[in-house]
N, C-alpha and C positions, 0 to 999 in steps of 0.2 A: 182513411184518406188514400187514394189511392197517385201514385208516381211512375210515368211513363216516360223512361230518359228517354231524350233526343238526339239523334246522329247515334255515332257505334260507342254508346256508355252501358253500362250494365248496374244495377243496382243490387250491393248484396248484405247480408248479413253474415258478421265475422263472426268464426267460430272462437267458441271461448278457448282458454287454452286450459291446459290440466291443469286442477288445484291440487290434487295429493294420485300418489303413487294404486296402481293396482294392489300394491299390500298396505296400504294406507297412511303412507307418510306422507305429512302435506308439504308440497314442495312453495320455498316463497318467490313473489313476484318475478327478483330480480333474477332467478333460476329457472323460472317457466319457457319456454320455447316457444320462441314467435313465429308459429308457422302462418303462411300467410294463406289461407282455407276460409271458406265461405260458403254460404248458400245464395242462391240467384234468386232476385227477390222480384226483378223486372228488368227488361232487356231494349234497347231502342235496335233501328234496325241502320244497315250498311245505307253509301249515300246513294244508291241505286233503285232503294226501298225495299230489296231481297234481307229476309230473319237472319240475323244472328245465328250462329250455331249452338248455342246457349239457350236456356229455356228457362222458366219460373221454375225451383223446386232440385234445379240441376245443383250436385256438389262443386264447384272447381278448385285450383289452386291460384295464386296469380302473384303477378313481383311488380318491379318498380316501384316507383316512391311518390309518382303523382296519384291521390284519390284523393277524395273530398267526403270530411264526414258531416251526417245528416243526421238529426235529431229528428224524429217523425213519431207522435204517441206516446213522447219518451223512451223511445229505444233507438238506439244509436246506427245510423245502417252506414255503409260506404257506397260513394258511388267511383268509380272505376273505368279507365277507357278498356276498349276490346282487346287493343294490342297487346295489354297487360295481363289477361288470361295464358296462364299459362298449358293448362291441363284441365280437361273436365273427370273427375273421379265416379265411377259407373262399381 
């Protein structure tokens, strides 16, 4: 299926967070670190109709507290305003 947000939303899938350590200790939930990283999954555009500076495939980072999660194929995506990107990771 596919999902075109509308206006400046961006659609991403979160990154999981580490379940055990690079020497193999598994770390639990409530110790995990919630970083807030994702991949761009699809991007609506400014209200002008000029692209996002984001693209499908792009890493970012992003904050705030408003997103909205979506269940699509059974896997869980976010969707996210622009304002709230904070950084795109290259």
């Amino acid at each position: 299926m596919a999902i075109v947000p509308i206006g400046e939303r961006v659609l991403i899938r979160q990154k999981k967070p580490e379940e055990k350590t690079k020497s193999g200790i598994y770390i639990p939930d409530s110790a995990q670190e919630k970083r807030k990283e994702g991949d761009v999954i699809a991007c609506g555009t400014f209200k002008d109709g000029k692209e996002l500076p984001v693209k499908a495939g792009d890493r970012i980072l992003y904050g705030g507290y408003s997103s909205e999660k979506i269940t699509i194929d059974g896997e869980e995506l976010v969707m996210i305003e622009f304002k709230d990107v904070i950084a795109k990771m290259e």
